[in-house]
C-alpha angles and dihedrals in degrees: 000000000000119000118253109229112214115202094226083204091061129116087251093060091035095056083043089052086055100044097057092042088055109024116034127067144167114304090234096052091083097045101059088067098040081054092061103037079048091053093044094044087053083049086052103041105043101029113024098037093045098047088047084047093044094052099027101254123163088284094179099043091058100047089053086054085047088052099048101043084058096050089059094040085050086056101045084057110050095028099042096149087230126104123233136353085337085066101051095053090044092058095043086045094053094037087062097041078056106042084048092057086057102052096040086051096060088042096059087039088056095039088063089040102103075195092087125048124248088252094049109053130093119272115208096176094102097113091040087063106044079049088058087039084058101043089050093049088050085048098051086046088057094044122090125253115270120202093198128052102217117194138204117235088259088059088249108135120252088244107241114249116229132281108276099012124128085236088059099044078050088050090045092049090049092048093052087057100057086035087052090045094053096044097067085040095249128176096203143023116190120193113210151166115263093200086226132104093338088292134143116214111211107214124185123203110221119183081338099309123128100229118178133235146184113322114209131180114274097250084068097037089049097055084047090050087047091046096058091034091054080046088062092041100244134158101272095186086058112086113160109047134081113270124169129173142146128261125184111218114189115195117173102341092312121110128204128177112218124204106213117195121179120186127161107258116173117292095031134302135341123212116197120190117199110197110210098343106179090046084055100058092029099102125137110230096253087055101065095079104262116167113243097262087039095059089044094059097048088049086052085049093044091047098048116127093207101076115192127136129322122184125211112194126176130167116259100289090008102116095280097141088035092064104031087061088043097057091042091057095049090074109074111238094196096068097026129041111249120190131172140189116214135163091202112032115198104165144039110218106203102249105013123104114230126207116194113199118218102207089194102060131086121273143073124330130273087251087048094043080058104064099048086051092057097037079068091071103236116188080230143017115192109188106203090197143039090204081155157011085243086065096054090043087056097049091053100048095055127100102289093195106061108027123061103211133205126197122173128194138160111274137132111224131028085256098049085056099050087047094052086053095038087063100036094064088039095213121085100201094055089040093062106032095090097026110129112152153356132217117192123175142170133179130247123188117249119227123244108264087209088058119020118120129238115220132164115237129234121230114256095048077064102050083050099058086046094250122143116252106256090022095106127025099186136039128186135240139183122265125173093195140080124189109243112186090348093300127106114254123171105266116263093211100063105009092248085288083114092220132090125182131331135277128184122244110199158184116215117180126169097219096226122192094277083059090044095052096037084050092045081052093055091243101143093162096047084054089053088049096048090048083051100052083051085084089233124145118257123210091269094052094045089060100046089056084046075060090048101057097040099245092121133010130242092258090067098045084058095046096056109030099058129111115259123260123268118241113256118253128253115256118256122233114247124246127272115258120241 
């Protein structure tokens, strides 16, 4: 067989030549653009026809649309008037932009058809919201770093300012207060005013104990003050009434809830921040620290059929609102019906209806609030405050016989308490008609079982405290130090301060008819020596066996126990001279 010999310069190689230049491509250029028209036709096939379908829309109508923007799209991407890979991107990309325009056309259709229901249109806002999701990551990267996560009360978080602004030096010196705070284990930490050289004075209260910590010009207090009241949502602008709302604060893992009230005092404003209120005052009644005939004799008040009025009593920060709340759950509200009247409610008892009092509305007054509470016949009426004689009057005035009362007020001692109510009422008779018990507690601190001391006592530390010589062989005393690795270290547990938490110390007396006529008498001593003669512990006793056992040391049964300080006397003028 003889070659056949081509001329590669002839007119066949040359119109070959022109074919594959023109006509032939790579075999996956086509397929980018089938890829996409393929994704969009399954779009429109199983979501869009079959949610016309589903609400009646004009199904064929739309498909025809569907049909025709495809066709177009189809076109754009094989017939882009622009040679080589260029070309292909420009046609894909032209084939989406228009394939785009089609579905977003029947999504806003169907979002103004009332037709479909709000759940059930198409949302198109995806890559709205990826660009927002963006945005709020770029922003986060640009805020400062928070080491507390402050919420509003609708759990919302106070959003974080950004590094090296004045708002965020304003967030990091707030944040140091409630650190600081919970640090040294506070319950509460109060902003106020010094009066001094336009200064505030931040104090924490720790196991009851006013404890002092850093001072800073008002301009600064006042932005820390506005930081946690805009927190709670308050007014900020408002600086003199009385606001109160709750803010969460989550620190570690760990969650607190934190009850801010801001009022005008002189000199400017006052910020007050509870931490867990309603933990703090939720304590069964077993659980306050009632020695065992002490807790008979309050379940005999509290079951006495009699009904009548008890008083609670307890100093300013001494357990009032604890054990108001504990002897108001003793009784059970399912089978009785429990009412009380607050200003400031801080717990919700299950059962009980609870009446908050504004003193600031409209209306009748807390005394006369009072009084319609108790013409609806309650099984029980608990009065969280003795804001006035009025109330007193109208407690006493009630029906005696079938409403057990509750009225609690600030005093010391169980007699201080009776004669509080005595002249409030300002009859004796009437005062002591339904008068069938009083309750009267304080706190002690309790010291810190790691580090407490063990110490014997000498015997006439023990004949003052009225115990019997061999009856105890230790006593306790604080300590504030542990031995690690036989060298002295400040103690974890309670931070060297040698307390740790809070425990009542109380009188508890049923008023029986020799106390009622000695009160309707006006013998008010001869009422303190027939408590006396009941064998019952008084506050002072109580604390002493809170010594005994080693709950608590000498040194805070005298602290607190003591009576309070006698305001100074006035200076007298001198005399004139001769």
């Amino acid at each position: 067989m003889s070659a056949m010999l081509i001329d590669p310069n002839g007119p066949v190689v040359l119109a070959a030549t022109e074919v594959s230049g023109n006509f032939l491509v790579s075999f996956w250029k086509p397929l980018i653009p089938l890829i996409v028209l393929g994704l969009w036709g399954w779009v429109v096939a199983t979501v869009y026809d079959k949610h016309a379908a589903r609400f009646f829309l004009p199904r064929e109508k739309w498909n025809i649309f569907h049909l025709a923007m495809g066709t177009v799209a189809l076109l754009a991407g094989f017939f882009m008037p622009v040679p080589g890979h260029v070309g292909i991107l420009a046609g894909v990309g032209a084939m989406i932009v228009i394939l785009a325009i089609d579905l977003a056309a029947y999504a806003i259709a169907v979002k103004k058809d009332d037709r479909v229901p709000e759940q059930f249109k198409i949302r198109i806002d995806v890559l709205t919201k990826m660009q927002a999701a963006r945005a709020e990551k770029k922003k986060t990267k640009q805020a400062g770093t928070a080491k507390l996560t402050v919420r509003y009360p609708d759990k919302t978080a106070v959003p974080v300012p950004d590094a090296e602004t004045p708002e965020f030096a304003v967030r990091t010196a707030s944040e140091d207060v409630y650190i600081k705070a919970m640090l040294s284990r506070a319950s509460q930490v109060e902003i106020t005013p010094t009066g001094k050289d336009q200064m505030y004075q931040v104090r924490m209260l720790v196991d009851g104990i006013g404890v002092a910590g850093e001072t800073m010009p008002a301009p600064n207090a006042v932005r820390v003050m506005d930081f946690w009241k805009g927190a709670a949502k308050l007014d900020i602008n408002d600086r003199r009434k009385k606001q109160q709302a709750v803010t969460t604060v989550e620190q570690a893992g760990t969650k607190h809830s934190v009850r801010v009230t801001s009022i005008g005092v002189q000199g400017g404003m006052r910020l007050t921040m509870l931490f867990d209120p309603d933990i703090a005052v939720k304590r069964k009644a077993a659980d306050l620290g009632l020695l065992e005939n002490q807790m008979e004799e309050l379940k005999a008040i509290v079951n006495d059929e009699k009904r009548g009025i008890v008083l609670l009593a307890a100093p300013p920060d001494g357990g009032r609102s604890t054990l108001f709340y504990a002897v108001v759950g003793m009784h059970d509200a399912y089978t009785q019906g429990v009412q009380t009247l607050e200003v400031d409610q801080q717990l919700n008892l299950e059962g009980v209806r609870h009446q908050e009092f504004d003193a600031t509305a409209d209306g009748p007054d807390f005394a006369t609030t009072a009084r319609s509470m108790l013409r609806r016949d309650p099984d029980v009426l608990a009065v969280a405050e003795f804001p006035d004689a009025n109330t007193a009057k109208e407690l006493a005035k009630g029906d005696l016989e079938r409403t057990r009362s509750y009225l609690c007020m600030r005093a010391s001692s169980a007699m201080e308490a009776i004669e509080k109510y005595v002249a409030a009422v300002g009859d004796n008779a009437l005062a002591a008609k339904g008068l069938r018990g009083v309750v009267c507690g304080r706190l002690l601190r309790k010291l810190c079982v790691n580090c407490r001391v063990g110490y014997p006592p000498a015997p006439d530390m023990l004949k003052k405290l009225g115990v019997g010589d061999g009856k105890v062989q230790q006593l306790y005393k604080k300590g504030g130090q542990v031995l690690i690795k036989n060298k002295p270290e400040v103690c974890p547990v309670c931070g060297g301060v040698g307390y740790l938490g809070q425990e009542g110390i109380f009188e508890v007396f049923q008023i029986g008819q020799e106390e009622r006529d000695l009160i309707a008498q006006g013998n008010l001593a001869g009422v303190r020596a027939s408590l006396k003669k009941r064998g019952l512990p008084s506050i002072q006793q109580s604390a002493i066996r809170k010594a005994v056992l080693g709950i608590t040391s000498v040194e805070e049964v005298q602290r607190v126990t003591a009576p309070p300080a006698a305001p100074a006397a006035a200076a007298q003028p001198a005399a004139p001279k001769a």
